[in-house]
C-alpha positions in Angstrom: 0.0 0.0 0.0 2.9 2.6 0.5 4.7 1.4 -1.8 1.8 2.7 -4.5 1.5 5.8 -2.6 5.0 6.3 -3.0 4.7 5.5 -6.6 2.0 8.4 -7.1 4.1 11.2 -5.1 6.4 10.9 -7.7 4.6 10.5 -10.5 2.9 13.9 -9.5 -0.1 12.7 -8.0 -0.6 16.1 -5.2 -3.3 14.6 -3.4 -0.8 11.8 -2.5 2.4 13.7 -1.5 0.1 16.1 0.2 -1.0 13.6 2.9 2.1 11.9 4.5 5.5 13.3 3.0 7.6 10.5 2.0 11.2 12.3 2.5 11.8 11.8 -1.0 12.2 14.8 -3.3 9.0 14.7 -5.6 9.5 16.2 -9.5 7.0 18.5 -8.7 8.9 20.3 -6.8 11.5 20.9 -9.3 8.8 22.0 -12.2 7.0 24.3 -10.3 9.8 26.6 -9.5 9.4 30.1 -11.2 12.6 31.3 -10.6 15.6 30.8 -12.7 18.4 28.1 -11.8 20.6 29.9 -9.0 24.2 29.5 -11.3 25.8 31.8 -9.2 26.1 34.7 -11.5 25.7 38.1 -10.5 22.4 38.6 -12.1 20.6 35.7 -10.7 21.7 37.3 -7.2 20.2 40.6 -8.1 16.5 39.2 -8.5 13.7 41.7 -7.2 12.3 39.4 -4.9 15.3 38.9 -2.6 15.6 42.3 -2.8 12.6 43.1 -1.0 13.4 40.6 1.4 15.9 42.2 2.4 14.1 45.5 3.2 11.5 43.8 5.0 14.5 42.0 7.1 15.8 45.2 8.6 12.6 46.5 10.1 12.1 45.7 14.1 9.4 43.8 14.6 6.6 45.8 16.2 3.1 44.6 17.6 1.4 42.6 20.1 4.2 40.1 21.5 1.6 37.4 22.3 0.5 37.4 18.6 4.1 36.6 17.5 4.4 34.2 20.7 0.9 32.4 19.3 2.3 32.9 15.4 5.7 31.1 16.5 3.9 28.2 18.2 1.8 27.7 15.1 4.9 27.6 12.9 7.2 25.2 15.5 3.7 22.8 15.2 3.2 23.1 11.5 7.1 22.2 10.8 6.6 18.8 13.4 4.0 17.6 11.5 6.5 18.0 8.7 9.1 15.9 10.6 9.0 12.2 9.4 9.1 10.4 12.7 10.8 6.9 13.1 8.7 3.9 13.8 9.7 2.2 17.4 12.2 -0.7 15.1 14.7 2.4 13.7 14.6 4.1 17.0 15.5 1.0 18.9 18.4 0.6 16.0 19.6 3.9 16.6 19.7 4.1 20.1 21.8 0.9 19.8 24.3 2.2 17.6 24.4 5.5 19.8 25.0 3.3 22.9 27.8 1.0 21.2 29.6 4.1 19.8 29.4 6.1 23.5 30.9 2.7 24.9 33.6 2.2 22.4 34.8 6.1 22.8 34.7 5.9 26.2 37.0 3.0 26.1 39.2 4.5 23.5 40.1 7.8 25.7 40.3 5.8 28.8 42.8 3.5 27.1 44.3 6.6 25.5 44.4 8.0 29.3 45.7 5.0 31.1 48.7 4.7 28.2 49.7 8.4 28.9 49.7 8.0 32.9 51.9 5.1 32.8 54.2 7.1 30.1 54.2 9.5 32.6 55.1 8.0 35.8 57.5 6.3 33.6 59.6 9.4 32.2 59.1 11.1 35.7 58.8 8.3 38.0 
């Protein structure tokens, strides 16, 4: 079943893609851009629009501070449900590789540690 849902994100299905993002970079998201290919020339940087972005950057901020407080909190939710979470089998995976590396590094410097104490008492002892 994903696996055709997948299948339809890409082939430009919207309804599909729309729904649950799959973390894949859809083609429609490369047709529907407007603006020219950024090729790094100085007349692609000098577009209007970033241009006004940049005046509107500048400006302090001014209203009611529990609007942007409320705004903010809207944003931060909207960009979770963006987040691709992982199901419980990755985040036991990656909590076991995180665990195994913490263990081997601490072993590492400790060796590391124990190696340069004994060179020390040795030169100096």
């Amino acid at each position: 079943m994903t696996d055709e849902r997948d299948t339809r994100a890409e082939d430009g299905d919207d309804t599909a893609a729309a729904t649950r993002p799959s973390g894949k970079r859809t083609a429609r998201r490369a047709r529907t851009s407007d603006a020219p290919a950024d090729t790094g020339s100085v007349a692609t940087l000098d577009r209007p629009s970033l241009r006004k972005a940049d005046k509107t950057a500048g400006k302090a901020k001014s209203g009611n501070p529990f609007k942007r407080l409320l705004k903010f909190l809207r944003e931060v939710i909207a960009e979770l449900r963006k987040v691709i979470w992982p199901n419980r089998k990755q985040m036991v995976t990656y909590t076991a590789v995180v665990l195994v590396f913490v263990v081997f590094m601490v072993a590492f410097i400790a060796g590391i540690d124990v190696a340069f104490v004994k060179g020390v008492d040795w030169l100096f002892g």
